[in-house]
C-alpha positions as CSV (number, residue, x, y, z in Angstrom):
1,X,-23.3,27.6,36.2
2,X,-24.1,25.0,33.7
3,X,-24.3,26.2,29.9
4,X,-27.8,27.1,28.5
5,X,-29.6,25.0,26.0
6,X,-29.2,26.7,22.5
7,X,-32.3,28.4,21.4
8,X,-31.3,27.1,17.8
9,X,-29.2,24.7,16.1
10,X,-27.1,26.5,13.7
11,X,-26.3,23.7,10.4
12,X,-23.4,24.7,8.3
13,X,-25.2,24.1,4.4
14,X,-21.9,24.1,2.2
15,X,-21.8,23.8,-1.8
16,X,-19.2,25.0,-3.8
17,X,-20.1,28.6,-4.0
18,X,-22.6,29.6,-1.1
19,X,-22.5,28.4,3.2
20,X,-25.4,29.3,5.5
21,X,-24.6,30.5,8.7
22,X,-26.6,30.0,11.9
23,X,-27.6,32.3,14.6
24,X,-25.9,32.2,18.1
25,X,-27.2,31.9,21.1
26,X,-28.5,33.9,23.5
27,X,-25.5,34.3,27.0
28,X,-25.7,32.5,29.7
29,X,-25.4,34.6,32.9
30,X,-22.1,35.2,34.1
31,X,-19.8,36.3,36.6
32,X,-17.6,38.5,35.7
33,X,-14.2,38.8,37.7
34,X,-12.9,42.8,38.4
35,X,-11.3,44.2,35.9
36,X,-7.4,43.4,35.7
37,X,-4.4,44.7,37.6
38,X,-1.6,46.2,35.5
39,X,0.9,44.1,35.4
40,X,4.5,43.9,33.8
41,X,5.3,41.1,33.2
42,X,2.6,37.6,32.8
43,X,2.2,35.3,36.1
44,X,2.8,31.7,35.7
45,X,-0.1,30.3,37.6
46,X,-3.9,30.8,36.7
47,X,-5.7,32.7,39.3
48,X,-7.8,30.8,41.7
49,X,-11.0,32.8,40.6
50,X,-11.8,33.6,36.8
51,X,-15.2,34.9,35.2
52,X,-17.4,32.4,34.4
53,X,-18.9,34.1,31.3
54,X,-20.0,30.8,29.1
55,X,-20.1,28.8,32.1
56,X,-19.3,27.7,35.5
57,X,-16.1,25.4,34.7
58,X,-15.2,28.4,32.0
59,X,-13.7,30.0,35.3
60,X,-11.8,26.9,37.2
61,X,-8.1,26.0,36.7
62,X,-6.6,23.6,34.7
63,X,-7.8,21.1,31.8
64,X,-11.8,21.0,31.5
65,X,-13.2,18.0,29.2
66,X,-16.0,15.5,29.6
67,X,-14.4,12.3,29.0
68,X,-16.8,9.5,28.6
69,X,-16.8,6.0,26.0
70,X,-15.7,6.8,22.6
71,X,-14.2,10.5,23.2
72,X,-10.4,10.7,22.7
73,X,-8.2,12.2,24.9
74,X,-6.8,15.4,25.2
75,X,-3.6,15.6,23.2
76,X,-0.6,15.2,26.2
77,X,1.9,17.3,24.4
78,X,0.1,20.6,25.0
79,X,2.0,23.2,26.8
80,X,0.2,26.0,26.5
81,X,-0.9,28.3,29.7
82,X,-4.3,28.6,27.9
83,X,-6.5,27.1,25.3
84,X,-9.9,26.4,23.9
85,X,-11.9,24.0,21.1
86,X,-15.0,25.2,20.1
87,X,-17.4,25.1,17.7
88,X,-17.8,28.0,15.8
89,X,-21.3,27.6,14.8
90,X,-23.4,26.0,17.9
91,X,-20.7,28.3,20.6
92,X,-20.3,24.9,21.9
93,X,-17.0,24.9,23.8
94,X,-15.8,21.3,23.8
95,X,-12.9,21.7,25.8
96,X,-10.6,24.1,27.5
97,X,-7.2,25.1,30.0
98,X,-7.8,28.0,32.2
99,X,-9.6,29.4,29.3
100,X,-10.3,33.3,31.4
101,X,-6.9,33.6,32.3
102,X,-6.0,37.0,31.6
103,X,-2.9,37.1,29.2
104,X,-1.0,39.4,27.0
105,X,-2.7,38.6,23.6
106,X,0.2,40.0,21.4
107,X,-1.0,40.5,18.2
108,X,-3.9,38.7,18.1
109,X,-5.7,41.2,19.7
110,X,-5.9,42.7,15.3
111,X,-8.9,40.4,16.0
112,X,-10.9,42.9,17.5
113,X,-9.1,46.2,16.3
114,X,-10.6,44.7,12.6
115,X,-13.6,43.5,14.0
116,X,-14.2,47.1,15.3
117,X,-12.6,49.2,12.6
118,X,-13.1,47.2,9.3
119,X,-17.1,48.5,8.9
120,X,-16.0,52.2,8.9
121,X,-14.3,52.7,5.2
122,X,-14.6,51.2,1.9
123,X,-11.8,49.4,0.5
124,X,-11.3,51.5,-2.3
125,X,-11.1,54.8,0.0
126,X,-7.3,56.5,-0.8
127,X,-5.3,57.8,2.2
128,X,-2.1,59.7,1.9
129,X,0.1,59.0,5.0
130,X,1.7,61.7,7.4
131,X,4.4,61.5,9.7
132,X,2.0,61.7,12.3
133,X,0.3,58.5,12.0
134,X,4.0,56.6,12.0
135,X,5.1,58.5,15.0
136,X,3.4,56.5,17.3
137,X,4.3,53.2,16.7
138,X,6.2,51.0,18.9
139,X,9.9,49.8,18.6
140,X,10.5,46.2,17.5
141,X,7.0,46.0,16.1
142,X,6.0,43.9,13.0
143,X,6.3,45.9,9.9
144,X,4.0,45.6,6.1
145,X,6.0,48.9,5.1
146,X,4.0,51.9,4.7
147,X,6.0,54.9,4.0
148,X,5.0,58.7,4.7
149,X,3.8,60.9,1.9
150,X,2.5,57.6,-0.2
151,X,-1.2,56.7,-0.6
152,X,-3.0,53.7,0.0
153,X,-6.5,51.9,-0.7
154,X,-7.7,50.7,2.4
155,X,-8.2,47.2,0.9
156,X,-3.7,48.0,1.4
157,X,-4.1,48.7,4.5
158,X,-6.0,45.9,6.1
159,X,-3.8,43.6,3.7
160,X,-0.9,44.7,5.9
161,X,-2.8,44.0,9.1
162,X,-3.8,40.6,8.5
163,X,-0.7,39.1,6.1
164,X,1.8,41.0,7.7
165,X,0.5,41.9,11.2
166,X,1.6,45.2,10.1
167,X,1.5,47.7,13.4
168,X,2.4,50.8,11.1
169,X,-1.3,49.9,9.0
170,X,-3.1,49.4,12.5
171,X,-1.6,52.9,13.3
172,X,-3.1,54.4,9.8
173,X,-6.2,53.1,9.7
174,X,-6.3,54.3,13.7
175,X,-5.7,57.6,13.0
176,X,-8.3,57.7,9.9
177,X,-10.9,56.2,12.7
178,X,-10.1,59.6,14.7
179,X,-6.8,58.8,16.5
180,X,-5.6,55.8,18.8
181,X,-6.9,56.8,21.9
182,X,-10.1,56.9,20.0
183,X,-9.7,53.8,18.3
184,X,-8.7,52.3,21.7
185,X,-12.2,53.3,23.3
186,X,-14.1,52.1,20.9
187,X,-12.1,48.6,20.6
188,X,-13.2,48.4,24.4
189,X,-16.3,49.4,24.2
190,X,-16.7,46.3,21.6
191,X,-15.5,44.0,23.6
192,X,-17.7,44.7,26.3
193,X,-20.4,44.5,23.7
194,X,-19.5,41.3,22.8
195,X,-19.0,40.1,26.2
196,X,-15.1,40.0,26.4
197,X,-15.2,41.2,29.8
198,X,-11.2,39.3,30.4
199,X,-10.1,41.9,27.9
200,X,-8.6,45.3,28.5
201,X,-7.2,47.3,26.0
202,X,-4.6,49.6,25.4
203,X,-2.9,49.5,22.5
204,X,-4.9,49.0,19.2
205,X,-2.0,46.5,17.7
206,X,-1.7,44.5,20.6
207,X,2.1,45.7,21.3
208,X,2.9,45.0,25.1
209,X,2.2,47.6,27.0
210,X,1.2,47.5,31.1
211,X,-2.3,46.5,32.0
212,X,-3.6,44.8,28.2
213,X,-4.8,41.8,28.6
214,X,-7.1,39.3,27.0
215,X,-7.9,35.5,27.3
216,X,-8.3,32.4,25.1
217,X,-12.5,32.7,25.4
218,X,-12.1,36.2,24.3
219,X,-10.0,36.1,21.4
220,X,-12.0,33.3,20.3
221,X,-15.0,35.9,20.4
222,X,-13.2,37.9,18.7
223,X,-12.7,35.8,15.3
224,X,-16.1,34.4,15.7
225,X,-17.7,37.7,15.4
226,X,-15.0,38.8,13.0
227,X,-15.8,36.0,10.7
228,X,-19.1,37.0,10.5
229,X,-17.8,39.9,8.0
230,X,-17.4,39.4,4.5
231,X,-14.0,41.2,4.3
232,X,-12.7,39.5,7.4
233,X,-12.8,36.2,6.0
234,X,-11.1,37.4,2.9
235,X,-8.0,39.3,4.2
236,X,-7.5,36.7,7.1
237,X,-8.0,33.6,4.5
238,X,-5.5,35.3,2.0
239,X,-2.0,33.8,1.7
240,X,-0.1,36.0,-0.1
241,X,-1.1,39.6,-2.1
242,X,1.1,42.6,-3.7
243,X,1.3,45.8,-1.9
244,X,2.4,48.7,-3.2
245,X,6.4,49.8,-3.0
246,X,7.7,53.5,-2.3
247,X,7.8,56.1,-5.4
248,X,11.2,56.5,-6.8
249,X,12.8,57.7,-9.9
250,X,13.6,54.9,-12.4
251,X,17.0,55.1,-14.9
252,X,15.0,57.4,-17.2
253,X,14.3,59.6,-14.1
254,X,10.5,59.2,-14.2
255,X,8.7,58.3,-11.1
256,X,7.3,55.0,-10.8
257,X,5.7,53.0,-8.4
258,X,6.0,49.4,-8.2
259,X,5.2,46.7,-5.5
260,X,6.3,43.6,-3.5
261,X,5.2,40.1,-2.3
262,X,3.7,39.8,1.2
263,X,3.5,36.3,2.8
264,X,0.3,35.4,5.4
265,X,2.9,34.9,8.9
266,X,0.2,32.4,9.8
267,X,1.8,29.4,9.5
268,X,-1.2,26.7,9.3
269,X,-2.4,28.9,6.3
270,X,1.0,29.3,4.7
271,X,3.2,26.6,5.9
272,X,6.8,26.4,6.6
273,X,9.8,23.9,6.8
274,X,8.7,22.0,9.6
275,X,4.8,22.7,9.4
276,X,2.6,21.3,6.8
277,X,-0.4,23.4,5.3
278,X,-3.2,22.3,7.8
279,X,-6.0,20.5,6.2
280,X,-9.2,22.3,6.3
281,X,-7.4,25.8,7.4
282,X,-9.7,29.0,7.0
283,X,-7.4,32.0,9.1
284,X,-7.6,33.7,11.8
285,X,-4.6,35.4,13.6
286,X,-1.6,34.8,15.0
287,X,1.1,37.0,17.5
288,X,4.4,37.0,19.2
289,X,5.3,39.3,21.6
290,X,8.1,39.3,24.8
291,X,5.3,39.4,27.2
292,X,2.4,37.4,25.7
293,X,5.1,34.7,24.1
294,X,3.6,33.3,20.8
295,X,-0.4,33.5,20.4
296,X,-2.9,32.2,17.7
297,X,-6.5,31.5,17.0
298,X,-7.5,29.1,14.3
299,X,-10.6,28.2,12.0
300,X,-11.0,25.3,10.5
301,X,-13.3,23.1,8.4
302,X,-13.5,19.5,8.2
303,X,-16.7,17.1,7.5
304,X,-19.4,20.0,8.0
305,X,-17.7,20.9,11.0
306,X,-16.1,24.4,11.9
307,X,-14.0,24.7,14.8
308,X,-12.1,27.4,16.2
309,X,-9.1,27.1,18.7
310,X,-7.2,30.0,20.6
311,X,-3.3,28.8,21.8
312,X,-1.9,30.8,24.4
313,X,1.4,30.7,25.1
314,X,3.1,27.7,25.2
315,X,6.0,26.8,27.2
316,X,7.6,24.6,25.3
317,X,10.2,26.7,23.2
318,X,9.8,24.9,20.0
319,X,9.9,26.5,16.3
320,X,6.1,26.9,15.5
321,X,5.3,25.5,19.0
322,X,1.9,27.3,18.5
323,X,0.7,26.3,15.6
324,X,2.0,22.3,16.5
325,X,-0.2,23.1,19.3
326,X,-3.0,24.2,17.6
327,X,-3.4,21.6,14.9
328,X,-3.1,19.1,17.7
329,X,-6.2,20.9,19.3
330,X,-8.2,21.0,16.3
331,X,-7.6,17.1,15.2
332,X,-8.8,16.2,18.7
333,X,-11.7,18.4,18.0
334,X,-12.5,16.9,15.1
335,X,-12.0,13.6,16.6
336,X,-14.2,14.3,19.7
337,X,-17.0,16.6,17.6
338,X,-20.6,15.3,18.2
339,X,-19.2,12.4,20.6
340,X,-18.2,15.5,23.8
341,X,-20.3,16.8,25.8
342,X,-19.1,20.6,26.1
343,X,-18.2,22.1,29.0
344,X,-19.7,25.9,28.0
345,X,-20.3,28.2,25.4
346,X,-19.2,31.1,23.4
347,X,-21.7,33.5,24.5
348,X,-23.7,35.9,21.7
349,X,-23.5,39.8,22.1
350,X,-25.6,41.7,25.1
351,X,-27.2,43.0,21.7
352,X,-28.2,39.3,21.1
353,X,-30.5,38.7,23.8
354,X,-33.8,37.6,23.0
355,X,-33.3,38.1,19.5
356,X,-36.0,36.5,17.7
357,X,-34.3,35.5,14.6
358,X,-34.7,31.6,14.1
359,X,-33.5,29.4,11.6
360,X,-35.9,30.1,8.2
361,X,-36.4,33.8,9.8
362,X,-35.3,36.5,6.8
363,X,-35.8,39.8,9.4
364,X,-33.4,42.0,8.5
365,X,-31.0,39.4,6.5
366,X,-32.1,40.2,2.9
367,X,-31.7,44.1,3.2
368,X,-29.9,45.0,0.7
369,X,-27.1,45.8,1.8
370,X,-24.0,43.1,3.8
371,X,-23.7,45.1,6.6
372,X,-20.6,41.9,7.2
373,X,-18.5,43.7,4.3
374,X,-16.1,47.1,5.0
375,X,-17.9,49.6,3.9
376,X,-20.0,47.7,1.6
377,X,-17.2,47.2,-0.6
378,X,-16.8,48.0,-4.1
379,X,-20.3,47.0,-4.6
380,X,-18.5,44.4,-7.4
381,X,-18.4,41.5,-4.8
382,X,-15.0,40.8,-6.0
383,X,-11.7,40.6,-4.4
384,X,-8.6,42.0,-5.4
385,X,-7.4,40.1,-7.9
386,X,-3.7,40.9,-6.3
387,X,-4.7,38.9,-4.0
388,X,-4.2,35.1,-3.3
389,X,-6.1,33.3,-1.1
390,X,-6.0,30.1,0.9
391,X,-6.7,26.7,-0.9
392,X,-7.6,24.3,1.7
393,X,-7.2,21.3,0.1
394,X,-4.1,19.8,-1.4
395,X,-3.9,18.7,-4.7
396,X,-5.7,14.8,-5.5
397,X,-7.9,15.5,-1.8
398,X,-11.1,14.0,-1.9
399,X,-14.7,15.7,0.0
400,X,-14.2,13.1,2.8
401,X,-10.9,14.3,3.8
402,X,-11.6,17.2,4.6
403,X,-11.4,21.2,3.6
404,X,-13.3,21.3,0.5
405,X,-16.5,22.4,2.0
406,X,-15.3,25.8,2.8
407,X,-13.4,26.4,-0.6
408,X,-14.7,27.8,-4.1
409,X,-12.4,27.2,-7.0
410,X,-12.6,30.5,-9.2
411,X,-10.4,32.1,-12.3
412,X,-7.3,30.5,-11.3
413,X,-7.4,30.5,-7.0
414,X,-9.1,28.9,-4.1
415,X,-11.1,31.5,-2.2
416,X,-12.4,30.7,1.2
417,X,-16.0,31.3,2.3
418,X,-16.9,30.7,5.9
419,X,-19.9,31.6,8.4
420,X,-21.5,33.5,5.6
421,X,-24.2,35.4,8.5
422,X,-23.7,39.0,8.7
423,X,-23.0,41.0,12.1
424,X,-25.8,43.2,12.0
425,X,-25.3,46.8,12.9
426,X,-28.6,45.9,15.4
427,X,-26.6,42.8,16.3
428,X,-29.0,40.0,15.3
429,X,-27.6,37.1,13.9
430,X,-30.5,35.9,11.7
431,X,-30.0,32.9,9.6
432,X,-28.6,34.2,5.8
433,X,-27.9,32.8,2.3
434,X,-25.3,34.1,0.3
């Protein structure tokens, strides 16, 4: 079924400290397909029948895109089993590739583990970690560091999730929320909240195990109700940070603590030999797993625009093959912005509906408290100055190419603000300055 008319136009306002974010939209009704088989190993070939949550052609096979005078084609060097363009403020979906197949999402799935998890704990809450919590963690799996019988802040923790993709901090932070089966239910219980209904769940990390799954429309769910948190946009924005080292003796045999250099793995936020910084770049996540080959969802900013594009898998076997992919993607979305017509939507969560929250509206946005930030923070509104996050813009870069709406120069780094609404714990999106 066709996509809904939007019930509001959200408008991205940027200046060089503040954005305004928009409400969503209220769903479109949907089908949604059973949940999936367990599986060992991915298929090849999109299933005949997918859910059409966001929209009828959501759900068919193969490339969706309203071609008409003046909108560019779709990039031919894309290989990936599944992707999707939207636009992360109107839910617009502009174009998309068997965007409900049911993949493994590797370790992009983080998405939604932070998106459920990062609201329960301040950043500045100190854990001591056991034995216990490392047990559990699977063999091969990315690595921040952690050591037993050292204490972290949590603001360490989720540091190691987003730069590193660190499964031992997923597993600490799991335990703290009451264990990983827990952590699991609730992660599920999110996604369902949010609509996700491609997405199953088992482990919190997104390490391969039988029967987890997700799809490019859900992932890209996820990061667009991440984003909507404070402390998401900051950790998966951040390029590089310090995080603390293992307790040893030094030469004088006193014990000392020091720390080490961490690198964002994200490589349109960081870069690499063969990869430029992408113009514009804001996060999100990224993965690589045996089953779910290389995975990534992207946000970007360009000319008042923000788009977000999830890369599943691509088949060609190319260094940085995802990310090629992906900045391929988001120039033609950029390109083909306000000239497509879109093909579906990102839908709002069930909590959404009928929300009356309209652009102007201030119900329940000026409460006092940014229910969008961990725990409410440190109450400072600062980062850690550890820290360093993204500059979108290279050096001499003018406003009209691009990237400089989203960033705010301050003391010596580039932070990056972007869809400044909060999540609300009643799940309105109402229209918010910051």
């Amino acid at each position: 079924m066709p996509a809904s008319k939007k019930t509001a136009k959200r408008t991205l306002l940027v200046t060089s400290a503040t954005l305004l974010s928009a409400a969503l939209t209220a769903p479109v009704p949907a089908f949604a397909a059973p949940k999936p088989t367990p599986s060992a190993s991915p298929s090849v070939t999109p299933p005949a029948k997918m859910s059409t949550v966001g929209g009828e052609r959501l759900g068919q096979a193969g490339t969706q895109v309203n071609l008409s005078d003046g909108v560019p084609v779709i990039p031919k060097d894309i290989t990936a089993r599944s992707w999707i363009v939207s636009d992360a403020e109107s839910g617009d979906v502009l174009a998309a590739h068997n965007a409900h197949w049911r993949l493994a999402p590797a370790s992009t799935l983080k998405m939604l583990f932070a998106d459920t998890v990062l609201p329960k704990f301040p950043r500045t809450l100190k854990h001591k970690v056991t034995t216990a919590e490392l047990a559990d963690v699977g063999a091969g799996s990315s690595m921040v560091g952690i050591k037993e019988k050292e204490t972290y802040t949590v603001h360490d923790l989720w540091l190691g999730v987003f730069l590193r993709s660190g499964n031992d901090a997923v597993h600490v932070l799991s335990h703290m929320n009451g264990g990983v089966g827990a952590t699991v239910k609730e992660m599920n219980e999110h996604a369902e909240e949010l609509q996700a209904l491609d997405t199953n769940v088992v482990s919190p990390d997104g390490y391969d195990e039988r029967g987890q799954v997700s799809s490019a429309y859900d992932l890209t769910l996820f990061a667009r109700s991440g984003l909507q948190k404070k402390d998401f946009r900051e950790y998966c924005s951040t390029v590089s940070a310090k995080f603390p080292g293992e307790t040893k003796k030094d030469k004088k045999g006193k014990l000392v603590r020091g720390s080490f250099e961490i690198q964002n793995t994200n490589r349109l936020l960081a870069g690499d030999s063969d990869i430029p910084v992408y113009q514009g770049i804001a996060g999100v996540k990224n993965g690589n797993t045996t089953n779910a080959g290389a995975t990534f969802t992207g946000v970007a900013e360009r000319g008042g625009k923000v788009l977000l594009v999830t890369v599943m898998h691509p088949e060609k076997n190319e260094h940085n093959e995802v990310y090629k992919e992906t900045a391929r993607l988001l120039d033609w979305g950029f390109k083909a912005a306000g000239k497509v017509q879109p093909v579906g939507e990102l839908v709002a969560p069930k909590g959404a509906e009928g929300s009356s929250a309209q652009p102007g509206s201030t119900d329940g946005a000026d409460s006092g408290s940014d229910s969008g930030e961990a725990g409410g923070g440190d109450g400072s509104g600062k980062g850690d100055s550890s820290a360093s996050p993204v500059a979108n813009t290279t050096a001499g870069s003018t406003a009209d190419e691009g990237g400089m709406g989203i960033a705010l120069g301050i003391a010596g780094g580039v932070v990056v603000v972007l869809a400044g609404g909060a999540f609300l714990i009643n799940r309105r999106w109402p229209l918010r300055r910051r």
